[in-house]
C-alpha positions as a Markdown table, in Angstrom:
| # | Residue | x | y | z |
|---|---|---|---|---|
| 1 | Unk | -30.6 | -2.0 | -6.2 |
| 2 | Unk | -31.0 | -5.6 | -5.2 |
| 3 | Unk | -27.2 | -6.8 | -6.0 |
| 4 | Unk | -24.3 | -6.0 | -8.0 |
| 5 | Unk | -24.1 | -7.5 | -11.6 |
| 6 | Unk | -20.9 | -8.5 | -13.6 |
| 7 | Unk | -20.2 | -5.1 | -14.7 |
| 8 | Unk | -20.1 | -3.6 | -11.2 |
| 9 | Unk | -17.6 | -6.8 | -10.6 |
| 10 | Unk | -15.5 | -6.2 | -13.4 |
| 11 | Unk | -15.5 | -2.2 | -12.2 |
| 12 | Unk | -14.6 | -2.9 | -8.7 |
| 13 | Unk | -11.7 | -5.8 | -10.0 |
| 14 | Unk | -10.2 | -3.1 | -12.2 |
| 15 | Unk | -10.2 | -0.1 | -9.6 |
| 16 | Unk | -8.8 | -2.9 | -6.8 |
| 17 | Unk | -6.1 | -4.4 | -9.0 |
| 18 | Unk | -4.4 | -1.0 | -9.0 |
| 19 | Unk | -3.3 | -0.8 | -5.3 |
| 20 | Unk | -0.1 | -2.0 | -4.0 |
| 21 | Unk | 1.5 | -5.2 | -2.6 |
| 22 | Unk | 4.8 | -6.4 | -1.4 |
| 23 | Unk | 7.0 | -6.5 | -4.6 |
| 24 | Unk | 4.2 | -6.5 | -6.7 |
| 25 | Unk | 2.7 | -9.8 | -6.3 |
| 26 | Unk | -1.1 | -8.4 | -6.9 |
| 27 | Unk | -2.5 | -11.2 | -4.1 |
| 28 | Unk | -6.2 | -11.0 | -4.9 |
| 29 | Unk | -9.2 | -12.9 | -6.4 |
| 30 | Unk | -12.9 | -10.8 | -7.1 |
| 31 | Unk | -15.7 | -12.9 | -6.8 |
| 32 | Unk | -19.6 | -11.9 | -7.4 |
| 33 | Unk | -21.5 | -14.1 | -5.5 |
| 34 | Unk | -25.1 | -13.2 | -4.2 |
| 35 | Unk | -25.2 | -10.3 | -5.3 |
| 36 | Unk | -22.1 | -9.0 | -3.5 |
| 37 | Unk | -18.8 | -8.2 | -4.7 |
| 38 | Unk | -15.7 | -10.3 | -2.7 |
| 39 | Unk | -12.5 | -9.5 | -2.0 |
| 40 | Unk | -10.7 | -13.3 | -1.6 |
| 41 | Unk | -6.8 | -13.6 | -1.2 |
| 42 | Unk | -5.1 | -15.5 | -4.1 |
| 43 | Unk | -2.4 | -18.1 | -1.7 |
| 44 | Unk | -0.6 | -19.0 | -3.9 |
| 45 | Unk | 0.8 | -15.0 | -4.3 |
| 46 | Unk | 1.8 | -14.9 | -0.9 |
| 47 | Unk | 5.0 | -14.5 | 0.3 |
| 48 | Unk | 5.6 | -17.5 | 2.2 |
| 49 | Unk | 9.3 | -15.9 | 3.6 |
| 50 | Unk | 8.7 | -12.6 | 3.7 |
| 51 | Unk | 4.8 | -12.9 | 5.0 |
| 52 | Unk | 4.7 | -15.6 | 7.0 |
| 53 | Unk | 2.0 | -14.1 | 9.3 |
| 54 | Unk | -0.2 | -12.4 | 6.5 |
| 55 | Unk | 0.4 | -9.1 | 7.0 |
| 56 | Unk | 1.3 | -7.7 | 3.8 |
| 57 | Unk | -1.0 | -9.6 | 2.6 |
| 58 | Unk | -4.1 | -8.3 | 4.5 |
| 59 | Unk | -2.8 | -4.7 | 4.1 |
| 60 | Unk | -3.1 | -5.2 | 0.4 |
| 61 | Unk | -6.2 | -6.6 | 0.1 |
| 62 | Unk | -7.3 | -3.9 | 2.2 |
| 63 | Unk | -6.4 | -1.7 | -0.5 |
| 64 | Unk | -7.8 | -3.2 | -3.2 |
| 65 | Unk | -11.2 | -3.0 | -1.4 |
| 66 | Unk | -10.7 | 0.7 | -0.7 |
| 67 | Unk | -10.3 | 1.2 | -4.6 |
| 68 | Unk | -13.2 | -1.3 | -5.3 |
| 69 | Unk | -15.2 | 1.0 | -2.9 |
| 70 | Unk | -14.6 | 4.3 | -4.4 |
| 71 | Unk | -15.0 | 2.5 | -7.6 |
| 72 | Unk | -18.5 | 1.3 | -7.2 |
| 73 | Unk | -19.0 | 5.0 | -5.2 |
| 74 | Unk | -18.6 | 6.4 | -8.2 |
| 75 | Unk | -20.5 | 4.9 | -10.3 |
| 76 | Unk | -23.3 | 5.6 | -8.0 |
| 77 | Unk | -23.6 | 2.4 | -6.3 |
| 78 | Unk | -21.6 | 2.7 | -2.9 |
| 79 | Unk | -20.7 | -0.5 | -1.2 |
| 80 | Unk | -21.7 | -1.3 | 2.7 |
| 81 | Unk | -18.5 | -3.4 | 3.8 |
| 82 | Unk | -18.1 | -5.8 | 6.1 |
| 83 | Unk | -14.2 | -7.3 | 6.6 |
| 84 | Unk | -13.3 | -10.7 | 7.5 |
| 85 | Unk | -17.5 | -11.8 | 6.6 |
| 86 | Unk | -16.8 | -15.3 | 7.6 |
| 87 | Unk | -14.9 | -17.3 | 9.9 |
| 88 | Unk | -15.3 | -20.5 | 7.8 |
| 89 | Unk | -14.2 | -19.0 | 4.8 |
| 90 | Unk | -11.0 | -17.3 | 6.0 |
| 91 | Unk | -9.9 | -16.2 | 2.5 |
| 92 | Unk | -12.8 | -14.0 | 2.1 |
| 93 | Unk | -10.7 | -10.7 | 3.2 |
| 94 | Unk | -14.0 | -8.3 | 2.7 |
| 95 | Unk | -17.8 | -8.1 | 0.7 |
| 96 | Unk | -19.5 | -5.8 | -0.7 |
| 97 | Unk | -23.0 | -5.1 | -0.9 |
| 98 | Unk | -24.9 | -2.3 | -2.4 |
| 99 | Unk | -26.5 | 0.4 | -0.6 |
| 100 | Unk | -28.3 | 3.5 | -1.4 |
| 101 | Unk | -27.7 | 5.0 | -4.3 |
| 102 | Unk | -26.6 | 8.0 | -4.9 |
| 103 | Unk | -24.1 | 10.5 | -6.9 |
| 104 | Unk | -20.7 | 10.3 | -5.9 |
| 105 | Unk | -19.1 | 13.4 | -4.0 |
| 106 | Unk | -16.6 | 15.5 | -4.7 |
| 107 | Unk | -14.1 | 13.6 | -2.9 |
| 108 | Unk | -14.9 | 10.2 | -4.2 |
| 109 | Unk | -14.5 | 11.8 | -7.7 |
| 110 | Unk | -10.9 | 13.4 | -7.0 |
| 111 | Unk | -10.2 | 9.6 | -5.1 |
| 112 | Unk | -11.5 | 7.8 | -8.1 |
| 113 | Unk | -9.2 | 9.8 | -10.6 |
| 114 | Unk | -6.2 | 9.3 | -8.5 |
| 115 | Unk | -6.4 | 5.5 | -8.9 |
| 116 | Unk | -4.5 | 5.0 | -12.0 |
| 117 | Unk | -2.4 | 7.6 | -11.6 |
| 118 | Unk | -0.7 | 6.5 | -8.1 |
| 119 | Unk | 1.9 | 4.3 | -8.3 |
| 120 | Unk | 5.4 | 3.9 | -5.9 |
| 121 | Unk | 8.0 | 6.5 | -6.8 |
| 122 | Unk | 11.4 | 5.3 | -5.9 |
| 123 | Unk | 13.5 | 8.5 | -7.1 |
| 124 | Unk | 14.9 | 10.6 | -4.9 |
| 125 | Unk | 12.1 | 14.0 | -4.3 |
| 126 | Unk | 12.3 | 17.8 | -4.7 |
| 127 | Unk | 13.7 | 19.5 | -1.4 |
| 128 | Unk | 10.0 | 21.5 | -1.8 |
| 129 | Unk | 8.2 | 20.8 | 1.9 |
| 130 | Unk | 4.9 | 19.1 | 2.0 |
| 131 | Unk | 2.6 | 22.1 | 2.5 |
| 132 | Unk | 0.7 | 22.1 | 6.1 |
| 133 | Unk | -2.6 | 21.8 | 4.7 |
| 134 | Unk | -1.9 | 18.8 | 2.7 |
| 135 | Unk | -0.3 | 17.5 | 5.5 |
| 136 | Unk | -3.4 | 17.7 | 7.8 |
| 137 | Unk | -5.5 | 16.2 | 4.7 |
| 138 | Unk | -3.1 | 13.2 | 4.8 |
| 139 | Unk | -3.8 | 12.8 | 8.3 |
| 140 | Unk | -7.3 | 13.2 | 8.4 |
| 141 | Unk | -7.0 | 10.8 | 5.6 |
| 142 | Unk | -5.8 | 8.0 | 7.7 |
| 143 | Unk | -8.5 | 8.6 | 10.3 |
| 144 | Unk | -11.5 | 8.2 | 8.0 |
| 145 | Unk | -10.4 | 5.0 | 7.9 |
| 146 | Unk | -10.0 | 4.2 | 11.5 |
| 147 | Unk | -6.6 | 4.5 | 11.7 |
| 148 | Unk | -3.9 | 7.2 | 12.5 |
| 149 | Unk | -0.6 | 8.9 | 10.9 |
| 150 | Unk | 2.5 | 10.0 | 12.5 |
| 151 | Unk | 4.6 | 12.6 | 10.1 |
| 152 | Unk | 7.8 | 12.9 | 12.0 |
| 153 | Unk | 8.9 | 16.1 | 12.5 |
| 154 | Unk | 12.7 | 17.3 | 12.9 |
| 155 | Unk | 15.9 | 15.5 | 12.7 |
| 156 | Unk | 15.6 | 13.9 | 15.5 |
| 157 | Unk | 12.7 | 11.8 | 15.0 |
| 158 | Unk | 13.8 | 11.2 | 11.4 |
| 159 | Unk | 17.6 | 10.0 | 12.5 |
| 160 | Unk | 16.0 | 7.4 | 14.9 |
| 161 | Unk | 13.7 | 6.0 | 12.4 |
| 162 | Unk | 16.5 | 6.1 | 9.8 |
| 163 | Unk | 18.6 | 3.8 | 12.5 |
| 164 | Unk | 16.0 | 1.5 | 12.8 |
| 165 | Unk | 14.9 | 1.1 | 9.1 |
| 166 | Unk | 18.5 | 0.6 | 8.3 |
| 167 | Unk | 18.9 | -2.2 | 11.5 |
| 168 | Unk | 15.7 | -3.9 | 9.9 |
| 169 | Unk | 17.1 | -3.7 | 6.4 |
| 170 | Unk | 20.5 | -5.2 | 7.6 |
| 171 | Unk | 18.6 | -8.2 | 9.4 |
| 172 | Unk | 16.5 | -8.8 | 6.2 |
| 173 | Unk | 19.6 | -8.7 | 4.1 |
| 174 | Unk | 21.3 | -11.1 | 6.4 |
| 175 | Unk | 18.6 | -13.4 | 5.5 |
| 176 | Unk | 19.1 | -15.6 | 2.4 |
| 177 | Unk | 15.5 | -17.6 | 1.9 |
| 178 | Unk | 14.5 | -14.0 | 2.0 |
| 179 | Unk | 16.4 | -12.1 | -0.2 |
| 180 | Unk | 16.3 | -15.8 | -2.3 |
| 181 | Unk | 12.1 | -14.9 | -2.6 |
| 182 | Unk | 12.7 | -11.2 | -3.5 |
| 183 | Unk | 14.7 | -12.3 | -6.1 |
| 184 | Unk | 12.3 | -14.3 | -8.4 |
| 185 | Unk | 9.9 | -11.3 | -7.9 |
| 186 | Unk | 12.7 | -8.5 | -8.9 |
| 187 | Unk | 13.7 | -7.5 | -12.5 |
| 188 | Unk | 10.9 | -9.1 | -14.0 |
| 189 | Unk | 10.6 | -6.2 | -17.6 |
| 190 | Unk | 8.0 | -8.6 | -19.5 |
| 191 | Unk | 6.1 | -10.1 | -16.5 |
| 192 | Unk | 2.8 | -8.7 | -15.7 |
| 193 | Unk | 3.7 | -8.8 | -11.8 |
| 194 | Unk | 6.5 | -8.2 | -10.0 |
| 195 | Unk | 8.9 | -5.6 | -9.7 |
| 196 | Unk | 10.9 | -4.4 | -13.1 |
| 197 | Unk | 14.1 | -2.9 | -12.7 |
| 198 | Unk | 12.7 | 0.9 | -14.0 |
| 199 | Unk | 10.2 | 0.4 | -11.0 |
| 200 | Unk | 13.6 | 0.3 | -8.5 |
| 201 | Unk | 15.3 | 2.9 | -6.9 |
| 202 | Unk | 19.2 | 3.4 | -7.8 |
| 203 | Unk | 21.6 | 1.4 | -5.1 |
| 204 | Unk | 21.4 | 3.1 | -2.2 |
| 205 | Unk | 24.3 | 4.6 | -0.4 |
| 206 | Unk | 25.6 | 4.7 | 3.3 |
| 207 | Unk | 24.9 | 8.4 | 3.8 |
| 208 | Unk | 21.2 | 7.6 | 2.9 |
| 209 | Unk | 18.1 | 8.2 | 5.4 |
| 210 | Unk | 16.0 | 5.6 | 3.9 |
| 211 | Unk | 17.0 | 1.7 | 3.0 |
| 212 | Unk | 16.0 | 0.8 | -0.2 |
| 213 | Unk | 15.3 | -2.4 | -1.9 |
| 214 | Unk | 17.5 | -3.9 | -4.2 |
| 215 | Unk | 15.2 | -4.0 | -7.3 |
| 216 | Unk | 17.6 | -2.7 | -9.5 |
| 217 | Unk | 22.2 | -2.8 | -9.8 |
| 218 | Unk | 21.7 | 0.6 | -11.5 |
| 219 | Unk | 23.4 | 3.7 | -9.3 |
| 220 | Unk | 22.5 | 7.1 | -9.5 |
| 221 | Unk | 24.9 | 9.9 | -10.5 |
| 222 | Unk | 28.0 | 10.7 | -8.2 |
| 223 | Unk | 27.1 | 13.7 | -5.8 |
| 224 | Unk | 23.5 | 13.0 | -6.2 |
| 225 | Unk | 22.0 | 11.9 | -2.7 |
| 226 | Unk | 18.1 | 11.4 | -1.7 |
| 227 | Unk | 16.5 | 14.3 | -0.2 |
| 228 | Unk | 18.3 | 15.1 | 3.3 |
| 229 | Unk | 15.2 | 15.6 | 5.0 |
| 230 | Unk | 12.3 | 13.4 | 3.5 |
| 231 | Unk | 8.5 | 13.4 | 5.2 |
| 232 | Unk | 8.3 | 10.0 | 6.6 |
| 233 | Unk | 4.8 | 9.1 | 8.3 |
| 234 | Unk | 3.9 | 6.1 | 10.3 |
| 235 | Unk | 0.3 | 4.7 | 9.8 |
| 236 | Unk | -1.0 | 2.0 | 12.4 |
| 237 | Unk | -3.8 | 1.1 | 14.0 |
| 238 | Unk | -5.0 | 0.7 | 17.5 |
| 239 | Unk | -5.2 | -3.1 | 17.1 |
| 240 | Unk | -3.0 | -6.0 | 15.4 |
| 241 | Unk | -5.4 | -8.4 | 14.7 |
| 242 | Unk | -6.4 | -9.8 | 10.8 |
| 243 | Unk | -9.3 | -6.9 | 10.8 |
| 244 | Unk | -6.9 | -4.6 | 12.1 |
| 245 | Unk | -4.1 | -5.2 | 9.2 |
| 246 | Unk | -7.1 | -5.3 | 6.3 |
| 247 | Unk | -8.5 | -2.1 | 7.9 |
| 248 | Unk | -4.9 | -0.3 | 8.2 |
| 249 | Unk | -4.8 | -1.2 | 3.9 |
| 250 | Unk | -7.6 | 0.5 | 3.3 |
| 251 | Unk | -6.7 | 3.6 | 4.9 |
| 252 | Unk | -3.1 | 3.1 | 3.8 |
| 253 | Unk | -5.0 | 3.5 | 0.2 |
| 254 | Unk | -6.9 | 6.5 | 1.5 |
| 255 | Unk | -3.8 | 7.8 | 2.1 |
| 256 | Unk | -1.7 | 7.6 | -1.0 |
| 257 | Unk | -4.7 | 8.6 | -2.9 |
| 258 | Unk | -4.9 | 11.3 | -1.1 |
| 259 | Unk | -0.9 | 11.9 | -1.9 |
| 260 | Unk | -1.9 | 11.8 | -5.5 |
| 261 | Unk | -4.5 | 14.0 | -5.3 |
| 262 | Unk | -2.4 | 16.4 | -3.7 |
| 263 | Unk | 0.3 | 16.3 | -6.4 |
| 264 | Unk | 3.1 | 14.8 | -4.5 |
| 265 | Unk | 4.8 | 11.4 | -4.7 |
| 266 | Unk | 4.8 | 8.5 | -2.2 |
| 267 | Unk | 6.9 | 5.1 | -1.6 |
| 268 | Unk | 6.5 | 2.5 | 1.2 |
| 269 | Unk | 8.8 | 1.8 | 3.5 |
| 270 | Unk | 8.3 | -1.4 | 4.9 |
| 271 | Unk | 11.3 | -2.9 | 6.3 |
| 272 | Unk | 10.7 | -1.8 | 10.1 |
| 273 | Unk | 7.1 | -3.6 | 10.4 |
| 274 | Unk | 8.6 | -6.9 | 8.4 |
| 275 | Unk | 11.4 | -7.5 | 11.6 |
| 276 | Unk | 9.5 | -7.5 | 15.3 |
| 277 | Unk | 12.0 | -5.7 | 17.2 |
| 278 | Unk | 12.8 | -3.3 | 15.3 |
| 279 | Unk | 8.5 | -2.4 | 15.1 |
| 280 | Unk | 8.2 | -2.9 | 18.7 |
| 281 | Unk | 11.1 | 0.3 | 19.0 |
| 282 | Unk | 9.1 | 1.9 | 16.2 |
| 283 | Unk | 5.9 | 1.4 | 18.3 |
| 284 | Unk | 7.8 | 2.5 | 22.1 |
| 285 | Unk | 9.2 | 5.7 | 19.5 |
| 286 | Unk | 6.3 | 7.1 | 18.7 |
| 287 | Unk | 4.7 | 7.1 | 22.4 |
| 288 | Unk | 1.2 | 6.1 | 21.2 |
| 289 | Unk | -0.7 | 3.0 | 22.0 |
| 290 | Unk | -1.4 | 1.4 | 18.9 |
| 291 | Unk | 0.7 | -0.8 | 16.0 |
| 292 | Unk | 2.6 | 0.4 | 13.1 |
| 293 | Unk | 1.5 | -0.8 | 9.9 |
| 294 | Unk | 3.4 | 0.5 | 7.1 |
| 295 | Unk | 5.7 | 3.9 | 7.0 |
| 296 | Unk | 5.4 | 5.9 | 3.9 |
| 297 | Unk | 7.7 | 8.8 | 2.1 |
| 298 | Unk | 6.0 | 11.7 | 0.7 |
| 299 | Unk | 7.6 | 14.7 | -1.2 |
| 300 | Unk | 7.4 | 16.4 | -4.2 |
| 301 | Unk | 9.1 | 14.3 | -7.5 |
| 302 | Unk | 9.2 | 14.0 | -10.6 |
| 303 | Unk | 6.9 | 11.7 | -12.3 |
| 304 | Unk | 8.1 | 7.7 | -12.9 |
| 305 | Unk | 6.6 | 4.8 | -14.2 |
| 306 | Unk | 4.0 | 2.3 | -12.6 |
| 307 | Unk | 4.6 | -1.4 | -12.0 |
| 308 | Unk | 2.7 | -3.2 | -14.2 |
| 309 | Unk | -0.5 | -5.5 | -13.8 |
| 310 | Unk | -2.4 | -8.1 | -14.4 |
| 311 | Unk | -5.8 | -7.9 | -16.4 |
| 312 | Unk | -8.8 | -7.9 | -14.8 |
| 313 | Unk | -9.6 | -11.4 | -16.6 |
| 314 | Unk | -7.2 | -12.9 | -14.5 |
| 315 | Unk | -8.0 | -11.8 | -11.4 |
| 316 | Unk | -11.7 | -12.9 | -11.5 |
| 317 | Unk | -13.3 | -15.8 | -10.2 |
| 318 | Unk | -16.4 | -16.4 | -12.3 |
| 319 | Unk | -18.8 | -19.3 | -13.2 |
| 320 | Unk | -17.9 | -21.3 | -15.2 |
């Protein structure tokens, strides 16, 4: 195959529009340009408060490449990848080019048909543990992608992330330019981005574990808690640089596909990599060399509703 047409750029657009992004802002651009497939960032979604460094925005876009990738994987023509391609162009986040083709394999086909089926879910999760086996999948997920996951295991390790998710939460609250930004991206029911209010979690509660973001005013029940002992895991990478964070996105994607696959439910829990002390304890906590990237919650829930998203007309750049 000597380059990628318009259909392979409109099946790659529509897989990579379906990974997450810090309250929804769907930060990408898909451009077909020689024959290879880019992955560009879109500036003007960025969060200018709440990603001043790019971070959330590289980890993003890494995701959407991952789903390009299994995208174009399945349908036989599997991309070679390169990340950060050129220095002078520092919006292109990654291109693709075709390789050998060749049938997909069974696990590109299970990762392909979790795509549009993985989505955030906010609700509190069955007391059911994650199985063992899934768990090792989850993890060898994040390596296949040059990158590792921490599940923390026992109360202890779950208190002491709880205290600093919360610290980080109350720093980020404090702050009123942010929670100003979150605000014009929160609630939005007839927007195609965004975060709608049946996307949010209930109002969380002091007795909770895990911070959540104020999406939503609605509360949940009285006497109904989240889950008293939830999975958290911490992905990171050995590196913090701009490949690092687009790299950590993709296997962050790996990952929740992976979740989906499985049968379980996921939600990102962000707050502790957004404030730099509160990572750097994070980091020092888990007694690895490396950075933290993202935490995630993983259980067993009942199913909820996607945030919505843009067509793939929009998110194209194409000749005009």
């Amino acid at each position: 195959m000597n380059g990628y047409d318009e259909s392979d750029l409109r099946r790659a657009a529509a897989a990579g529009i379906q990974a997450p992004s810090m309250h929804n802002t769907q930060p990408w651009i898909f451009r077909l340009r020689d024959g290879g497939i880019e992955v560009l960032a879109d500036p003007a979604r960025r969060l200018t408060v709440a990603d001043r460094g790019g971070w959330a925005l590289r980890l993003a876009l890494g995701a959407a490449t991952f789903n390009a990738r299994i995208a174009l994987a399945w349908a036989g023509t599997p991309a070679e990848v390169v990340l950060l391609p050129d220095a002078a162009e520092p919006e292109i986040i990654a291109r693709l080019t075709p390789g050998r083709t060749r049938p997909p394999t069974y696990g590109e086909t299970d990762l392909h048909a979790a795509i549009p089926r993985r989505h955030s879910n906010r609700q509190p999760f069955w007391p059911d543990p994650v199985p063992a086996d899934v768990r090792v999948r989850l993890i060898e997920a994040a390596r296949a992608e040059h990158a590792w996951l921490d599940l923390l295991v026992g109360m202890t390790a779950l208190t002491g992330f709880s205290e600093l998710a919360h610290s980080a939460d109350r720093v980020l609250r404090r702050d009123e330019r942010y929670q100003a930004e979150l605000v014009t991206w929160t609630d939005t029911e007839d927007a195609a981005d965004g975060m709608p209010a049946y996307a949010g979690a209930p109002v969380g509660e002091h007795q909770d574990l895990i911070p959540q973001r104020a999406f939503t005013g609605r509360r949940r029940p009285p006497g109904r808690d989240y889950e008293p002992e939830p999975l958290v895991g911490i992905l990171g990478t050995a590196g913090d640089r701009r490949i690092d964070q687009v790299q950590a996105g993709q296997a962050l994607q790996r990952v929740l596909l992976t979740v989906t696959d499985a049968g379980l439910a996921s939600s990102m829990i962000s707050q502790p990599i957004e404030v730099p002390a509160a990572r750097d304890q994070l980091r020092r906590s888990l007694s690895r060399t490396g950075f933290p990237q993202i935490a995630l919650r993983i259980g067993f829930g009942h199913p909820g509703q996607r945030s919505p998203r843009r067509v793939v007309d929009d998110v194209l750049d194409l000749p005009v």
